[in-house]
C-alpha positions as protocol buffer text, in pm:
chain_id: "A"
residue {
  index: 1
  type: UNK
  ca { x: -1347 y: -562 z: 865 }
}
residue {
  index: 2
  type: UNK
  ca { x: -1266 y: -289 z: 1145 }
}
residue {
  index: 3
  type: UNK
  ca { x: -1214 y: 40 z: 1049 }
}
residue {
  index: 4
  type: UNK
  ca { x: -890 y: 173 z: 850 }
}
residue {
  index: 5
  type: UNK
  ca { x: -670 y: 443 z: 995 }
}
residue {
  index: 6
  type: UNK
  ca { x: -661 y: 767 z: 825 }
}
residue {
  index: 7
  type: UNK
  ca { x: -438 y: 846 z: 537 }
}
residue {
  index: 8
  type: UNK
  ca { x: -215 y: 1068 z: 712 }
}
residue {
  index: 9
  type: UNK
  ca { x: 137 y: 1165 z: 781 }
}
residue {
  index: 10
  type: UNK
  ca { x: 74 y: 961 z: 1133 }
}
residue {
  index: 11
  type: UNK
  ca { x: -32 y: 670 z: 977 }
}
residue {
  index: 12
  type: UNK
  ca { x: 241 y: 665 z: 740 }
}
residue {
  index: 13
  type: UNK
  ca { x: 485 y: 663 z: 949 }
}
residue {
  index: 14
  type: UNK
  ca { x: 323 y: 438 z: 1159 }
}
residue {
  index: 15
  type: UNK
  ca { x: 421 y: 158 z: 844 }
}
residue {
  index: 16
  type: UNK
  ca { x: 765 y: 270 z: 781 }
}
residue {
  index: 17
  type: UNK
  ca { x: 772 y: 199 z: 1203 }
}
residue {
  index: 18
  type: UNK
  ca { x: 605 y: -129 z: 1140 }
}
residue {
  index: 19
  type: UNK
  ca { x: 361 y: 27 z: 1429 }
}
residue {
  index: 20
  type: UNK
  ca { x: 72 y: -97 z: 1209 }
}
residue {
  index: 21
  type: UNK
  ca { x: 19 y: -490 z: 1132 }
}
residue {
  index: 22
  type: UNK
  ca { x: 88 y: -607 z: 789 }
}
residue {
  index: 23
  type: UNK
  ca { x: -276 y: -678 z: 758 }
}
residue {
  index: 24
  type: UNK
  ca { x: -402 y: -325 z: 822 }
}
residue {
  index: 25
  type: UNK
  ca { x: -111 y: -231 z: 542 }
}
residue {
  index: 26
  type: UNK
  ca { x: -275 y: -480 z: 308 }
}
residue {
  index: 27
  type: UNK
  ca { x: -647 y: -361 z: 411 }
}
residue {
  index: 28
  type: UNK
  ca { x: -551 y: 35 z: 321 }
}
residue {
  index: 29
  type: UNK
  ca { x: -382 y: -65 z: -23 }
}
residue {
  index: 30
  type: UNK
  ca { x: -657 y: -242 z: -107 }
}
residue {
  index: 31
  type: UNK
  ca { x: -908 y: 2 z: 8 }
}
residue {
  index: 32
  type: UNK
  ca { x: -709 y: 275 z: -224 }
}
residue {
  index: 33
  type: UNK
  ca { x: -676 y: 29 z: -503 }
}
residue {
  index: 34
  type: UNK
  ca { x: -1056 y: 7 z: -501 }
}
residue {
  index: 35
  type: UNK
  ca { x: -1115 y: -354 z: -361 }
}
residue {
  index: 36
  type: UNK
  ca { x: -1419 y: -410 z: -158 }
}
residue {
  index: 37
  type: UNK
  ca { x: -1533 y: -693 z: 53 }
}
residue {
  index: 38
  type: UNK
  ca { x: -1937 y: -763 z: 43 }
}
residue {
  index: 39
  type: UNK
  ca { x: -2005 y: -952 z: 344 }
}
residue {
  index: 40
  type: UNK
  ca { x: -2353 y: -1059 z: 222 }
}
residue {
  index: 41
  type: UNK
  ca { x: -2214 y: -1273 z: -115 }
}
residue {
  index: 42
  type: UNK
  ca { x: -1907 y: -1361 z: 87 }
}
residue {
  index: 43
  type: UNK
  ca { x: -1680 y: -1223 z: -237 }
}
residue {
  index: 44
  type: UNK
  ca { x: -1456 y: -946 z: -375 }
}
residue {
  index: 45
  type: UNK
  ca { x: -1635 y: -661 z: -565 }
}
residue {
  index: 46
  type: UNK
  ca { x: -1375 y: -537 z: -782 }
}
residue {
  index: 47
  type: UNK
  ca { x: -1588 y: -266 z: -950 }
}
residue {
  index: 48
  type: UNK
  ca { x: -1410 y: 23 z: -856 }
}
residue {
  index: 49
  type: UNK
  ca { x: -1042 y: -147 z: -916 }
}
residue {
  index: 50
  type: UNK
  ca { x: -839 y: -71 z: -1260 }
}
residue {
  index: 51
  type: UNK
  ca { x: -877 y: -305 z: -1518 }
}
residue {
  index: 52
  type: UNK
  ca { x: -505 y: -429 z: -1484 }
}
residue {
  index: 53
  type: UNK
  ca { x: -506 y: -468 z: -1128 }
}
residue {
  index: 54
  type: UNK
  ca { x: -839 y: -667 z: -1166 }
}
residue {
  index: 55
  type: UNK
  ca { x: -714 y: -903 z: -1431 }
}
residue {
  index: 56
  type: UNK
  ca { x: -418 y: -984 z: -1273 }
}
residue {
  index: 57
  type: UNK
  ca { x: -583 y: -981 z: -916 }
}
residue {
  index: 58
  type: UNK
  ca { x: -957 y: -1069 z: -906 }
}
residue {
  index: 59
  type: UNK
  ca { x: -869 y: -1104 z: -517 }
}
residue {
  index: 60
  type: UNK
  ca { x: -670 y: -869 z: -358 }
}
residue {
  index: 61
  type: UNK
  ca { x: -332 y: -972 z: -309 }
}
residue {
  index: 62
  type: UNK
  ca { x: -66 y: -959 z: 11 }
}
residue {
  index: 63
  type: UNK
  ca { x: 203 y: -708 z: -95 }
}
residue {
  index: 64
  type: UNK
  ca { x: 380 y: -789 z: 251 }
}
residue {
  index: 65
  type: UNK
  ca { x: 429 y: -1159 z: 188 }
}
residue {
  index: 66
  type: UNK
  ca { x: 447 y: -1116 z: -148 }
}
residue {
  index: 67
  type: UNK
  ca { x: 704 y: -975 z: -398 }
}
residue {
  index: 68
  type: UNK
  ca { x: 479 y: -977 z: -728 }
}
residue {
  index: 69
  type: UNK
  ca { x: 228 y: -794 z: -619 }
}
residue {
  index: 70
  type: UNK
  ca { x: 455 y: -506 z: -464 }
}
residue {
  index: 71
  type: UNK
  ca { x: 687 y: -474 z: -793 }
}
residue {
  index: 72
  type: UNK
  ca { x: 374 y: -432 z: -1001 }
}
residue {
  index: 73
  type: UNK
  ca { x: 257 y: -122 z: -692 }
}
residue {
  index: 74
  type: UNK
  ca { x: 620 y: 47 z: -737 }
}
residue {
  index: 75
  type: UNK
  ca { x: 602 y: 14 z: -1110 }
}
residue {
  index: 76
  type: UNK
  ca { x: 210 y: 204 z: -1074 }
}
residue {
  index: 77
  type: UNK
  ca { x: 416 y: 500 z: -881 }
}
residue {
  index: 78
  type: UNK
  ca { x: 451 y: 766 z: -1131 }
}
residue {
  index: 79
  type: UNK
  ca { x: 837 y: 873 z: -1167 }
}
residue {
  index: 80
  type: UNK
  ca { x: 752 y: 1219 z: -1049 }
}
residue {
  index: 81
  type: UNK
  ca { x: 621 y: 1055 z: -690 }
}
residue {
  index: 82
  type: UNK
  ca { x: 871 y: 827 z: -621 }
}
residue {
  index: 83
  type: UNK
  ca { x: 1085 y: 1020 z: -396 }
}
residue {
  index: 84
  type: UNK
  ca { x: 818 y: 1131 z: -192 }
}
residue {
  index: 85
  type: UNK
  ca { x: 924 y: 948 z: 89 }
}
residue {
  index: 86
  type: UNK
  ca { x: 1225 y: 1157 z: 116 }
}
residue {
  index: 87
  type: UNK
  ca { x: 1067 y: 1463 z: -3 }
}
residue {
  index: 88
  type: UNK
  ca { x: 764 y: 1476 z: 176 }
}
residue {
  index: 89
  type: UNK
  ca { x: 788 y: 1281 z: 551 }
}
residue {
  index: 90
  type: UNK
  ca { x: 1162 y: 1352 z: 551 }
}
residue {
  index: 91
  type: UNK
  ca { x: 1219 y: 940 z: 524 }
}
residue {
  index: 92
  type: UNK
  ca { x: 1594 y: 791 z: 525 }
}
residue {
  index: 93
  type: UNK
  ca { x: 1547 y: 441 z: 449 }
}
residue {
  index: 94
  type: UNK
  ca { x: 1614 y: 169 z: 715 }
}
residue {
  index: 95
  type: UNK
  ca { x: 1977 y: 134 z: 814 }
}
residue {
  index: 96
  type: UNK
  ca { x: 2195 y: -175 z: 674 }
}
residue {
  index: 97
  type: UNK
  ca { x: 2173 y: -475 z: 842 }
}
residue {
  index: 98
  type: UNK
  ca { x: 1815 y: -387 z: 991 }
}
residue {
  index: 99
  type: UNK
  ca { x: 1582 y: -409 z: 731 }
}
residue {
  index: 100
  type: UNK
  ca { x: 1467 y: -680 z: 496 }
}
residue {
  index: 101
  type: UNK
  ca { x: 1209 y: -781 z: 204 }
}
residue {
  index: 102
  type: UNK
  ca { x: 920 y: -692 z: 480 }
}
residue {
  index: 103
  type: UNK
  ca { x: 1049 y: -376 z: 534 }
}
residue {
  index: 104
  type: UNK
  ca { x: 1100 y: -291 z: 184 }
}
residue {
  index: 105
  type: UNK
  ca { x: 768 y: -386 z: 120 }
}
residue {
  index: 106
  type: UNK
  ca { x: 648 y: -174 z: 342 }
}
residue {
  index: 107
  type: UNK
  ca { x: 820 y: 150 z: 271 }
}
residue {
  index: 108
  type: UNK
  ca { x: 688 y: 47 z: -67 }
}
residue {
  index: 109
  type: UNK
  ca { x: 310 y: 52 z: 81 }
}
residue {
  index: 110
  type: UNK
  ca { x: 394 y: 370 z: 222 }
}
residue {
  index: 111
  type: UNK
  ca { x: 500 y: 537 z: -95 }
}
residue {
  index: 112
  type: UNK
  ca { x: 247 y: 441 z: -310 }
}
residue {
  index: 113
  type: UNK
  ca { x: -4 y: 522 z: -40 }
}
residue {
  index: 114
  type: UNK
  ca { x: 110 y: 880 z: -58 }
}
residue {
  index: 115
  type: UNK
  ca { x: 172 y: 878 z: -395 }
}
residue {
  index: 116
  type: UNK
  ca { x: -203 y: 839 z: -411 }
}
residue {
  index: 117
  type: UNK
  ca { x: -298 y: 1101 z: -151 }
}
residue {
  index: 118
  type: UNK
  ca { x: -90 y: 1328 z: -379 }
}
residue {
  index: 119
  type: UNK
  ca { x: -290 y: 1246 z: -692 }
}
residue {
  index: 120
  type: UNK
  ca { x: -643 y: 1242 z: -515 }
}
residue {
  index: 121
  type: UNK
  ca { x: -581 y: 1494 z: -257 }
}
């Protein structure tokens, strides 16, 4: 796997732009949720991922393409960092008419990527 892009203001905005693919998204929530891929067995090491995450996704999923997977990552926001879109990068959603599930899904990925900066910065 190629390198991820920082977790930074930059590359958060970068998502909300859709400037970054939907795979790189994926790659950087699962890199934060604690997936790894180990080339030499070909397999997921999920040693570092929380038990509920890991039960109900022994392989990480796609929160772009999927909906499941992203309602379980807002849910995992705590309340107090759910705004932080707003509060923090200044965000004012996507206009009417020009956004879809995608894009929610990735202001989602956004959020709970700097949700966790927040916590582990």
């Amino acid at each position: 796997m190629s390198e991820l892009p920082p977790l930074n203001t930059e590359t958060l905005w970068a998502i909300l732009e859709e400037k970054i693919d939907d795979a790189t998204v994926n790659r950087l929530l699962w890199h934060y949720l604690g997936y790894r891929y180990d080339d030499n067995s070909q397999t997921w090491d999920t040693t570092h991922v929380a038990e509920d995450w890991k039960q109900e996704y022994p392989e990480p999923p796609d929160f772009i393409a999927n909906r499941p997977p992203t309602v379980k990552l807002t849910r995992s926001i705590p309340a107090e960092n759910k705004q932080l879109l707003k509060e923090e990068l200044g965000f004012k959603g996507y206009k009417i008419g020009e956004f879809g599930p995608r894009q929610t899904r990735r202001a989602t990925a956004a959020n709970w990527l700097l949700s966790y900066r927040k916590l582990h910065s």
